[in-house]
Structures are given as C-alpha cells and as structure tokens.
DRENDO-1510 file (C-alpha; in Angstrom, 1 decimal, always signed):
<recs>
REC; n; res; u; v; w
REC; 1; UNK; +294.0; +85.7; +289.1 .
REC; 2; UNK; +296.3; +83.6; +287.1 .
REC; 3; UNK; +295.5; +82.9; +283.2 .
REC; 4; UNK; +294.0; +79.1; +283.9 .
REC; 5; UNK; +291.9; +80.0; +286.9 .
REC; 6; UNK; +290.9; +82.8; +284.0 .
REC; 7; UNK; +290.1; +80.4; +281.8 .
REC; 8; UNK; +287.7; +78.4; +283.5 .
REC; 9; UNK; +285.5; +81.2; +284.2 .
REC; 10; UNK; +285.3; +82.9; +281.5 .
REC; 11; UNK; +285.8; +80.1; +278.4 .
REC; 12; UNK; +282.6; +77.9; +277.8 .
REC; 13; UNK; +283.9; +76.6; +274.4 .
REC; 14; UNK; +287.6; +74.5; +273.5 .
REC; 15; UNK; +289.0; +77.8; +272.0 .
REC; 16; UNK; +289.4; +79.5; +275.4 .
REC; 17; UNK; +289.5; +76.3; +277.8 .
REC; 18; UNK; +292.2; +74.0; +276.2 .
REC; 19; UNK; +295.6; +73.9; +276.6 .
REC; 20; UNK; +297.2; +76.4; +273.7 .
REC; 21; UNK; +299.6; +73.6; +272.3 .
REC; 22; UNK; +297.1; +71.3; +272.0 .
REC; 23; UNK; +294.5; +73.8; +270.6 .
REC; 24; UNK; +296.9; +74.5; +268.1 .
REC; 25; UNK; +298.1; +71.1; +267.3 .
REC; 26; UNK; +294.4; +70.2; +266.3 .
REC; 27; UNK; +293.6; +73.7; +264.2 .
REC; 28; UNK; +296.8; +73.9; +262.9 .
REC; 29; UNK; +297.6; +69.8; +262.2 .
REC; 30; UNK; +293.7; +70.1; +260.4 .
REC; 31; UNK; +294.6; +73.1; +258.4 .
REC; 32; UNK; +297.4; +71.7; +257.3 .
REC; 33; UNK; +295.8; +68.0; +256.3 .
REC; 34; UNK; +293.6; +69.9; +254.0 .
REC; 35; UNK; +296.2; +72.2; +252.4 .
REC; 36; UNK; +298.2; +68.9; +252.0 .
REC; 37; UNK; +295.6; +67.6; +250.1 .
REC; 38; UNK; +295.5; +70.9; +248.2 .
REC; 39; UNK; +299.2; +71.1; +247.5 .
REC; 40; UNK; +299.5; +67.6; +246.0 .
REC; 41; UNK; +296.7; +69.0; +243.8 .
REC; 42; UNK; +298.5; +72.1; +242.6 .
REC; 43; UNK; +301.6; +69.6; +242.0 .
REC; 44; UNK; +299.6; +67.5; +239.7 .
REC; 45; UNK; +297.7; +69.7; +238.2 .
REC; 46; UNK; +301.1; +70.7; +236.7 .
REC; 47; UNK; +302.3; +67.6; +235.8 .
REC; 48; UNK; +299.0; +67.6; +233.8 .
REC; 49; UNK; +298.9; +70.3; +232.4 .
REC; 50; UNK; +302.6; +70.6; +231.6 .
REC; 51; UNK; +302.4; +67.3; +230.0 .
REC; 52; UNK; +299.1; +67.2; +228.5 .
REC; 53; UNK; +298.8; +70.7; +227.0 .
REC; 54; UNK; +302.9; +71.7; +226.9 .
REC; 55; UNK; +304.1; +75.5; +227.2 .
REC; 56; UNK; +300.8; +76.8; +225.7 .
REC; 57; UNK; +298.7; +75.4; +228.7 .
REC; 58; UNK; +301.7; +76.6; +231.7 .
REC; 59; UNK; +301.6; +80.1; +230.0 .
REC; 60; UNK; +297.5; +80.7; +229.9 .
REC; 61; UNK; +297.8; +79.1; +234.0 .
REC; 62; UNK; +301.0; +82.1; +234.5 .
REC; 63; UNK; +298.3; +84.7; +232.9 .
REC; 64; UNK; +295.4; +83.8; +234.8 .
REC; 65; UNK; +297.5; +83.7; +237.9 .
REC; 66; UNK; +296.6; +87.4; +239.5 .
REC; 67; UNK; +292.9; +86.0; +239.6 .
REC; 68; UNK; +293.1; +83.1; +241.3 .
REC; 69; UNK; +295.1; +85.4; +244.0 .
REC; 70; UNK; +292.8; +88.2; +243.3 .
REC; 71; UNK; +290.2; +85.1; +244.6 .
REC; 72; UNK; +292.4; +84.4; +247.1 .
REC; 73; UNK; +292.8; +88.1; +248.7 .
REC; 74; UNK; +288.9; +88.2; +248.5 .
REC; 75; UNK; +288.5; +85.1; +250.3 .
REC; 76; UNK; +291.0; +85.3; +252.8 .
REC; 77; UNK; +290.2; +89.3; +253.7 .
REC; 78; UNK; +286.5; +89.0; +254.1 .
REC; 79; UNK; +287.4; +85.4; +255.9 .
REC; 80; UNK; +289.5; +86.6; +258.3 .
REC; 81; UNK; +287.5; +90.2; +258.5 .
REC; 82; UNK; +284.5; +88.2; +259.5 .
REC; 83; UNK; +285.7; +84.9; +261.4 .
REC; 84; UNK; +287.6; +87.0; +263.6 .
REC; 85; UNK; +285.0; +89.8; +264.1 .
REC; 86; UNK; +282.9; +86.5; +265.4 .
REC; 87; UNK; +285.4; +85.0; +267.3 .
REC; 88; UNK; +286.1; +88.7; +269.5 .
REC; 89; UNK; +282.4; +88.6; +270.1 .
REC; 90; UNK; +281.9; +85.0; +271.2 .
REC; 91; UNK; +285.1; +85.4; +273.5 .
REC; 92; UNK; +283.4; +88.8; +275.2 .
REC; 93; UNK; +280.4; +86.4; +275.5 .
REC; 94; UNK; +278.4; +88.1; +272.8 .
REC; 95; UNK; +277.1; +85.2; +270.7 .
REC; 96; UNK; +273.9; +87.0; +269.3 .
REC; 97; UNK; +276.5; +89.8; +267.8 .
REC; 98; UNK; +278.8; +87.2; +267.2 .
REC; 99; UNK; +275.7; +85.3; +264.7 .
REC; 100; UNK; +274.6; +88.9; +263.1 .
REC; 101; UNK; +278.1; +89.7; +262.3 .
REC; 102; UNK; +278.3; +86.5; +260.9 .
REC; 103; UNK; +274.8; +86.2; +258.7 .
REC; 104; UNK; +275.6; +90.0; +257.6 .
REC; 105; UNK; +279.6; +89.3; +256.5 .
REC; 106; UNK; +278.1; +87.0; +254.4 .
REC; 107; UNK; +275.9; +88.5; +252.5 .
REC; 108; UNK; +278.6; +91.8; +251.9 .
REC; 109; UNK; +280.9; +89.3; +250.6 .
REC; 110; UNK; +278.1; +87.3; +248.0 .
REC; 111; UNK; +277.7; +91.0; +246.8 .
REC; 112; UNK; +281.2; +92.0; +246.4 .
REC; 113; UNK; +281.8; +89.0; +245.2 .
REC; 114; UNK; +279.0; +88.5; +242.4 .
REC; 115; UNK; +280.0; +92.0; +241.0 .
REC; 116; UNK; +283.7; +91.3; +240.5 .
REC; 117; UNK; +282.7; +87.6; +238.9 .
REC; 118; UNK; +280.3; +89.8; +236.4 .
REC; 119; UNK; +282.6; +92.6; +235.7 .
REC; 120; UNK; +285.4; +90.3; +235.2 .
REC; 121; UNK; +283.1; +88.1; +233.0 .
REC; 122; UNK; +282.0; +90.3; +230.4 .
REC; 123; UNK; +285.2; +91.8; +229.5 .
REC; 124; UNK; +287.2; +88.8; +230.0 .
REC; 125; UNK; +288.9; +88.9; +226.5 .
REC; 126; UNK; +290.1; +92.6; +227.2 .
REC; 127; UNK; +291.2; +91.4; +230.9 .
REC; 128; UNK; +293.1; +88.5; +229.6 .
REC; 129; UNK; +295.2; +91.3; +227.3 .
REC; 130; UNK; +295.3; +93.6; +230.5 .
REC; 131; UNK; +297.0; +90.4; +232.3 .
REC; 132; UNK; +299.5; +90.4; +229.4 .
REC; 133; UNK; +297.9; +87.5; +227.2 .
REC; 134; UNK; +300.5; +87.0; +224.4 .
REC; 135; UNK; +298.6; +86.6; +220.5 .
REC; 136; UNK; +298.9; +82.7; +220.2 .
REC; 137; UNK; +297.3; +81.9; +223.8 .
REC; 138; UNK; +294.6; +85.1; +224.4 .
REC; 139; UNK; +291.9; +82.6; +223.0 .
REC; 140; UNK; +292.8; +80.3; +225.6 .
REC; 141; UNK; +292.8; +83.0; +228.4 .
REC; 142; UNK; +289.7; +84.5; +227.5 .
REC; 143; UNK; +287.7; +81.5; +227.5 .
REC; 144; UNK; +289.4; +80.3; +231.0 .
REC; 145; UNK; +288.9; +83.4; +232.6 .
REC; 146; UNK; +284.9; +83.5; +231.4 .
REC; 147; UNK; +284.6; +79.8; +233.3 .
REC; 148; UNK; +286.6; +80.8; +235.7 .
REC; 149; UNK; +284.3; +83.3; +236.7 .
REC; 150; UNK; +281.6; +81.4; +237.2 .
REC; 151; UNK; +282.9; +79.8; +239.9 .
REC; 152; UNK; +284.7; +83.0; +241.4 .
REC; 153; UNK; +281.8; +83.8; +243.5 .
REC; 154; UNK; +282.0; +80.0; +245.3 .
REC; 155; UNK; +285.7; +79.9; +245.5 .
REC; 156; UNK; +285.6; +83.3; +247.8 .
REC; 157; UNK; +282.8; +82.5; +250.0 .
REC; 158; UNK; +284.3; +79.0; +250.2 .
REC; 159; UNK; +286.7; +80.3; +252.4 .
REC; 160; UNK; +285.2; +82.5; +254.1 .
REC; 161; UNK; +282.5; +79.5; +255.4 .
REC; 162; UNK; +285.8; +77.5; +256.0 .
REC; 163; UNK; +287.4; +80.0; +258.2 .
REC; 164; UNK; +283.8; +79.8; +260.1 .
REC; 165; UNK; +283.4; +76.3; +260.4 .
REC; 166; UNK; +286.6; +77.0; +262.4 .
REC; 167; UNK; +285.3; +79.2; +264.4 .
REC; 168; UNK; +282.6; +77.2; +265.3 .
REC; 169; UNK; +285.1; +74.8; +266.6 .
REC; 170; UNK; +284.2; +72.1; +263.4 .
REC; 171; UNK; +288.3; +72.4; +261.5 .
REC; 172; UNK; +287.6; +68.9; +260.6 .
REC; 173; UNK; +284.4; +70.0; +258.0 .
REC; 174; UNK; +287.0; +72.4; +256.8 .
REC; 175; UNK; +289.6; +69.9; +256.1 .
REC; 176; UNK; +286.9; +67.4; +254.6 .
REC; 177; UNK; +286.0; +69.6; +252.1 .
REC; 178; UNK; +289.5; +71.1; +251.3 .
REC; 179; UNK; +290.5; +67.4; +250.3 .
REC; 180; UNK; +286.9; +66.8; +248.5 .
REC; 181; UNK; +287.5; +69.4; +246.7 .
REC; 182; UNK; +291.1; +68.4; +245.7 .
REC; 183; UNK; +290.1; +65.0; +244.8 .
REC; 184; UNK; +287.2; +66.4; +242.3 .
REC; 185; UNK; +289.4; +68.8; +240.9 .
REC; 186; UNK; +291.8; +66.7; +239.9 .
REC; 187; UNK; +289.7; +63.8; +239.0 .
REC; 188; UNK; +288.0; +66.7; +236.3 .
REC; 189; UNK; +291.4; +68.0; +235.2 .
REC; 190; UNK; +292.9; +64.7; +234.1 .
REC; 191; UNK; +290.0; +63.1; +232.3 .
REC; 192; UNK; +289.4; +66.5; +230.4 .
REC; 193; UNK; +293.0; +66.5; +229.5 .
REC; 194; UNK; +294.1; +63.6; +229.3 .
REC; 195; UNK; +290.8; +61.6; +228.3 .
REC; 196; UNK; +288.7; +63.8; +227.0 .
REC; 197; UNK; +290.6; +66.2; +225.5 .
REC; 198; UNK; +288.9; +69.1; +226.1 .
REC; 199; UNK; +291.8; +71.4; +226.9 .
REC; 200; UNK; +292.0; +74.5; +228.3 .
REC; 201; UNK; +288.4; +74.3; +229.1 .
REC; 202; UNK; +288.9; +71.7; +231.5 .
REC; 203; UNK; +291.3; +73.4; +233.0 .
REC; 204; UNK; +289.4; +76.2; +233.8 .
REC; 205; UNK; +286.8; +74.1; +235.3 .
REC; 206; UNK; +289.4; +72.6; +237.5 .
REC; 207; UNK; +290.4; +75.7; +239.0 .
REC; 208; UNK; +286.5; +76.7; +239.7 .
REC; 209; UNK; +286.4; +73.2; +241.2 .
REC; 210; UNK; +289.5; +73.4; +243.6 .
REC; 211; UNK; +288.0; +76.3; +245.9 .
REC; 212; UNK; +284.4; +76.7; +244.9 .
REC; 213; UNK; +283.4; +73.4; +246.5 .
REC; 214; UNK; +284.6; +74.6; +249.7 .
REC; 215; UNK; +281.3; +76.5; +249.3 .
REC; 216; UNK; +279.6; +73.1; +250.3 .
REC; 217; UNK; +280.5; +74.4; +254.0 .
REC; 218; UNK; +277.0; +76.5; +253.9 .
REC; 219; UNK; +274.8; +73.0; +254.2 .
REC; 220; UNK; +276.2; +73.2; +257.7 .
REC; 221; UNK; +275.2; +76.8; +258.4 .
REC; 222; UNK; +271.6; +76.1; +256.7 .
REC; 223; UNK; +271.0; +72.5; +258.6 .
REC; 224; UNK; +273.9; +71.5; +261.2 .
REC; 225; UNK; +273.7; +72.3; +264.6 .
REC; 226; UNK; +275.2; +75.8; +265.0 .
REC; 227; UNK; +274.0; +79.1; +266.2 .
REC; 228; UNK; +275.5; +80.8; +263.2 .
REC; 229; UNK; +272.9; +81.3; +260.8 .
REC; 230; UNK; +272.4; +82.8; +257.4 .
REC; 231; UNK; +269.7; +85.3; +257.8 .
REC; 232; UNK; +267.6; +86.6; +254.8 .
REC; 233; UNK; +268.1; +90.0; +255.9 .
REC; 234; UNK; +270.5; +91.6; +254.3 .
REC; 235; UNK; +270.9; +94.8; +256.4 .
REC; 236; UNK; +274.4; +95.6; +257.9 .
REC; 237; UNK; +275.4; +97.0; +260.6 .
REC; 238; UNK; +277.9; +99.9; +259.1 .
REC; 239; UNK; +280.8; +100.0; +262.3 .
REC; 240; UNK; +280.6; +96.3; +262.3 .
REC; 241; UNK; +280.5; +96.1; +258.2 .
REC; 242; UNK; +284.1; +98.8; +258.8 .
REC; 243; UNK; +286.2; +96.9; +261.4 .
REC; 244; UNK; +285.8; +93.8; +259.2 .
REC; 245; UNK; +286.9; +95.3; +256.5 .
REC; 246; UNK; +289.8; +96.8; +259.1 .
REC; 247; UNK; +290.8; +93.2; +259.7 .
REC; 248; UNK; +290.9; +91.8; +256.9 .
REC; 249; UNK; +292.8; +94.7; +254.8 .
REC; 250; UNK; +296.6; +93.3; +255.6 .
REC; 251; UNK; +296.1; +90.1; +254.0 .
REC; 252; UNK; +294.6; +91.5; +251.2 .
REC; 253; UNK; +297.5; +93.7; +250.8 .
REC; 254; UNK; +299.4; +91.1; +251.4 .
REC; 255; UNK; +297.8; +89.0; +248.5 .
REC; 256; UNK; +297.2; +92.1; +246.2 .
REC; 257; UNK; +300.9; +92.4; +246.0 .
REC; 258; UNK; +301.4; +89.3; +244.8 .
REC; 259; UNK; +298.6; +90.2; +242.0 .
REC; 260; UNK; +300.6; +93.2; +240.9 .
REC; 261; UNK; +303.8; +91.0; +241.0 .
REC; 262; UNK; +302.5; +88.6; +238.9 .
REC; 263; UNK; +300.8; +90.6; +236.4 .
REC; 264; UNK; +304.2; +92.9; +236.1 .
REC; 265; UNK; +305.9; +89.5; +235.5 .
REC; 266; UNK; +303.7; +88.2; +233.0 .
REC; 267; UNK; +303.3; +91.5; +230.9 .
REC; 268; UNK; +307.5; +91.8; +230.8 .
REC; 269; UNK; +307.8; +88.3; +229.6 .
REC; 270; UNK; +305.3; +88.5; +227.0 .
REC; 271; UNK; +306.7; +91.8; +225.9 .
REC; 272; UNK; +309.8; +91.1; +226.2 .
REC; 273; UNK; +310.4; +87.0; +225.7 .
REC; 274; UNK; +307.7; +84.3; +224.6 .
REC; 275; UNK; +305.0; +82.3; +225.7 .
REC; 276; UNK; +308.2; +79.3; +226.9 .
REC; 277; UNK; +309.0; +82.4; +229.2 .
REC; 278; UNK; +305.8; +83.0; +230.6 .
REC; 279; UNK; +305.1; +79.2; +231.1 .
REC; 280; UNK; +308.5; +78.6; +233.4 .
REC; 281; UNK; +307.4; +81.6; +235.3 .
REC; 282; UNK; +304.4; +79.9; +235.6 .
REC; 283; UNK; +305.6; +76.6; +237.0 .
REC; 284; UNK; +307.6; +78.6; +239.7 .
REC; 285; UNK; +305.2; +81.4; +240.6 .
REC; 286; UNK; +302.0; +79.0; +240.2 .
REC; 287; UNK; +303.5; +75.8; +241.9 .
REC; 288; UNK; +306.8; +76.3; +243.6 .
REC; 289; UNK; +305.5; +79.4; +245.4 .
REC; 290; UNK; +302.3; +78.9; +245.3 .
REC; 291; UNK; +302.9; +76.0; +247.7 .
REC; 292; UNK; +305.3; +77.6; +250.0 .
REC; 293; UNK; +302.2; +80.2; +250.5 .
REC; 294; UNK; +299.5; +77.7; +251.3 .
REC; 295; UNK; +301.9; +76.2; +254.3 .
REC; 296; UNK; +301.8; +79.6; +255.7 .
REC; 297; UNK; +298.5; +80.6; +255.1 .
REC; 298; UNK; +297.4; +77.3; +256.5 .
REC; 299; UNK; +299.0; +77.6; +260.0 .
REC; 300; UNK; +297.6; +81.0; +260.3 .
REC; 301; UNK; +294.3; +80.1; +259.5 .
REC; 302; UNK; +294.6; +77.5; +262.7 .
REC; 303; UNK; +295.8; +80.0; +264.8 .
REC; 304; UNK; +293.5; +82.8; +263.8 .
REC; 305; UNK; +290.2; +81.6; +265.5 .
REC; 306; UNK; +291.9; +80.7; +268.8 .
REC; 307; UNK; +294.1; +83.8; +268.3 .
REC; 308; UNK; +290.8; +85.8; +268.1 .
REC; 309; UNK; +288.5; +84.3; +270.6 .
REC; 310; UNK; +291.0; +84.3; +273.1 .
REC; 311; UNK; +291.6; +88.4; +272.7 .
REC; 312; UNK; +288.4; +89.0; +273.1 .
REC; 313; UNK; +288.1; +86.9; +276.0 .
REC; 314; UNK; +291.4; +89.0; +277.4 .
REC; 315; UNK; +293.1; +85.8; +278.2 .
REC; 316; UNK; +296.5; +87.7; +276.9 .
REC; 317; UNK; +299.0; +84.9; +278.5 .
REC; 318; UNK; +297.4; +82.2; +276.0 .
REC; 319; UNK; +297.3; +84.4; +273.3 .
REC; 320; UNK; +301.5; +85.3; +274.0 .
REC; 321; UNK; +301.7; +82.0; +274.0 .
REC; 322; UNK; +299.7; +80.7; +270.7 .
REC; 323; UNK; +301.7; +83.7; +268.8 .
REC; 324; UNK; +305.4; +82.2; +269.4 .
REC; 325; UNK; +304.4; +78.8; +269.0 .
REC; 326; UNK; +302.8; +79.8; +265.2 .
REC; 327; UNK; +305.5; +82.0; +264.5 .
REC; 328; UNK; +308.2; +79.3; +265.2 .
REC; 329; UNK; +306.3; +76.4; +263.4 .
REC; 330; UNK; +305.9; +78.4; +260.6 .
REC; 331; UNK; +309.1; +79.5; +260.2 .
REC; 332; UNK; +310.7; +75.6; +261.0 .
REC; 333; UNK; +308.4; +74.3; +258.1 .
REC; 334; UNK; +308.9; +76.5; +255.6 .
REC; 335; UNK; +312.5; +76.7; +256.3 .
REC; 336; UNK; +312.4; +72.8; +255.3 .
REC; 337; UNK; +310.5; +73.1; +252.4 .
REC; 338; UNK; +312.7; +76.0; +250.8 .
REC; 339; UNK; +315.5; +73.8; +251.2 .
REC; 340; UNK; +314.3; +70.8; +249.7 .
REC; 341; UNK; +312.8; +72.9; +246.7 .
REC; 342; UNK; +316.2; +74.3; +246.5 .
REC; 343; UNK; +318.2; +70.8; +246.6 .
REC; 344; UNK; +315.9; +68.9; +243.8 .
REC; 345; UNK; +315.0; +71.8; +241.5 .
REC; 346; UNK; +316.2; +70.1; +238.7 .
REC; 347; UNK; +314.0; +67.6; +239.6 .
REC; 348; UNK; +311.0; +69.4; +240.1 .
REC; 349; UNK; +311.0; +71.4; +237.0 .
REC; 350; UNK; +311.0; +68.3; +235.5 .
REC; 351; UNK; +307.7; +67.0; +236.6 .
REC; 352; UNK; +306.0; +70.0; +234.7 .
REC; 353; UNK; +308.1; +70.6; +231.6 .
REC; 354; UNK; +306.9; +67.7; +229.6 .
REC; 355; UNK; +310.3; +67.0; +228.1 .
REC; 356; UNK; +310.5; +70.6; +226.6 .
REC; 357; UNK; +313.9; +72.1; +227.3 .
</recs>
C-alpha cells in the first residue's frame, strides 16, 4: 500500500492527511510570523534599553541571560516532551491517552516550574553574584531577577500550551499570542524607560511579559473546543511522566549549554574586564544570537507536531519527507541571516550602543 492510499485510512486530522509541503508551509510560515514578531521585539528592546539605560542596563540583560534560557530549556523540554508524547498517541489513534498525557504534563511542569521560580526568588541577590553580577549593577540584577521570577512559571508553561495549540492543529492561536505578547512587552518596556522612568524594573517586567502571556493559550484548553483538557487530577502516569522527560532532554541540553556558556562568559568579563564588557557581550549573545536561535527553534516547532503525529501514525515516507524539507529551510535561512548580520555589524551594534564607543 503506498504512503497516500496510507494516509487516507489511517489520518482523520490535517497533520496526517495533507500534503507534507503544504503542512509545513502553514506550521512552519505560522511559527515563524510569531517569532518575527518576537525578533523585532528582542531588537528593540535593545535599542531601548541600550539607549535609555546605556552600558549599565546591556550588562544587568548579559547577567540575567542564563535565566531567560534556563526558561527557555524548561519550556521547550517539557513542550516538546509533552506535545510530542500527544501527537504519537493521536497518530496510533489513542486520543483518550493522547488527553491524559496532556492534562498530566501539565501539571508536572506547573510543579517543576513553581519550585524553580521560588528557589530562584528567594536567593536572587546570591544568584545574581553566582551569574557573575559585577558591584555597581548586582542591585539591578537582584531586583530583575526577583520580578523576573514571578513571571517564570508563565513564561514556561506558555510554551509548552503553544507547542499544544499546535498539536491540536490551532498554530494560528499560537502565533496570535506570540505577537500579543510582543506588542505588550514592548509597549511596557518603552513607556517604563523612556516615559516613566522606572528603569530596570521595567525591564524586568518586560521580559515576564514577552513569554508569560503566551500562558493566555490555557483559555482555549479551559473553554475552546478541544478534547485536550486540564484535569484537576494531578496523578501521573510514571512511564508516560519518563518518556516525556526522554523527549524532551536534547533540547534541554541543547539550551543548558548555552546557560553554562553564558554564565562562563559573563563571570570572565566581570572578573576579568568591566561592566562595558559584559554589556557588548550582551548585545551579541542577547540579540544577535539570540535571534539566529529563535529562527531555528521556530521551524522546528512547525515541524515537530506533524513530525510526531505522523510517526506514530507510521506514515514513514511523509515523515522522510517533512525532515529534508526542515532541514534544508533551516539551513537556507539562517545561512541568509548570518550573512547579512555579518555584512552590516557595524550597523547593528550601533542601534544598541547609544553613542557609547
């Protein structure tokens, strides 16, 4: 039996009865709308931030850094742990699992989540001097990273209801809320810095505000029309609860590393140069790169729900032929972008510097 004929008996859904290009056209072209949205955010929350609170402001952003990937690692892991535990399921044709795996992923990660947030929280000034927080800006750390924290808890399950929605066939609530939540964020940052005046603290509210109110996703799984359902009951099926975690552990690595990275940077800089240091770190690290990242995270989070259902549904020809066409857009785009970060640098570093040399 050939892979279409397959297809139309065994896929009731888009993920496993549309043609792969097209499938990945509209998860990854959605995915990518919203990170757009979130990119020009990161961008100007530089230019901001650069401008409005100078080398002080870059350098407490460098230092905070590891968290926000540290949020990022948690999101993404438990997001792509769960969606793609979900997805297996409802391509075998197991939508009741497919649900508890769902209602049950959620409430591990609410838990993991709450205790880091906490942890974090109360010992934020000694984190801030573990992240390498130089004298003149570990004030300024200490008071971003106990905001911060408050929203840590939305910012991970954000995602992780964003990878859902996606499962659920819905990318576009996904995308809505990733530009929502750019357009408040950065609405926030520039009248607290700009207008306001309120500094730092504004800027940590910003970066609670740029994820966390992807955590609006949940008024769909309380009230839209889906089978996937939080569940009051909080008991977990242990294998399940284990291959999650299975699934998700590479991108946490992944995003771990670049924790360690940045936290190695920062303490050498602040050890061994000055806060100017740390803040053009900063500015590469926490815009240049940071960018680069969210284009291939993106296009991976479109594939991974078609990628996912379709493996479970055995459908192995469109799955061969979702993987090259990711792998080649991704490497095509980011190709471009490297290049045109390389040929207007100059440029670039100008937007966040504020005039400082």
């Amino acid at each position: 039996m050939n892979d279409s004929m397959e297809t139309i008996e065994v896929a009731e859904g888009e993920l496993g009865g549309k043609p792969i290009k097209s499938l990945f056209l509209k998860y990854g072209a959605s995915t990518l709308i919203g990170v757009f949205a979130q990119a020009i955010m990161v961008m100007i929350e530089g230019v901001i931030i650069g401008n409005g609170l100078g080398a002080l402001g870059l350098a407490t952003v460098s230092i905070i850094m590891p968290l926000e990937l540290l949020s990022l690692a948690l999101g993404g892991a438990f997001g792509i742990g769960i969606s793609t535990m979900s997805a297996i399921k409802l391509g075998e044709d197991k939508k009741a699992e497919a649900h508890r795996i769902f209602s049950e992923g959620f409430w591990l990660t609410t838990i993991i989540t709450v205790i880091v947030a906490v942890v974090i929280g109360l010992n934020a000034s000694s984190v801030a001097s573990l992240l390498g927080a130089t004298p003149d800006i570990l004030d300024h750390s200490t008071t971003f990273i106990q905001i911060f924290m408050i929203g840590f808890p939305f910012s991970v399950i954000g995602q992780l209801l964003c990878y859902m929605v996606r499962v659920d066939e819905k990318p576009i609530i996904a995308t809505f809320l990733m530009t929502l939540a750019s357009v408040i964020a950065i609405v926030e940052l520039y009248y607290g810095v700009i207008v306001a005046n309120l500094g730092i603290v504004s800027v940590a509210i910003y970066y609670a505000l740029s994820i966390g109110v992807w955590f609006l996703a949940i008024v769909y799984f309380l009230v839209g029309k889906t089978g996937f359902r939080i569940r009051l009951s909080m008991k977990m099926n242990l294998p399940d609860m284990k291959n999650m975690l299975i699934i998700g552990l590479p991108f946490f690595i992944v995003q771990i590393s670049s924790f360690i990275f940045t936290w190695v940077v920062n303490v050498l800089l602040g050890k061994l140069g000055t806060s100017t240091d740390v803040a053009s770190f900063g500015i590469i690290n926490g815009y240049i790169f940071y960018n680069l990242n969210l284009v291939t995270t993106a296009l991976t989070n479109g594939m991974q729900p078609i990628a996912s259902y379709n493996y479970g549904a055995k459908l192995k020809n469109r799955l061969l032929e979702l993987i090259n066409i990711s792998i080649s857009s991704n490497f095509i785009i980011v190709a471009v972008l490297t290049g045109l970060f390389a040929v207007f640098s100059t440029n670039m570093i100008e937007l966040f510097a504020g005039g400082d040399q």
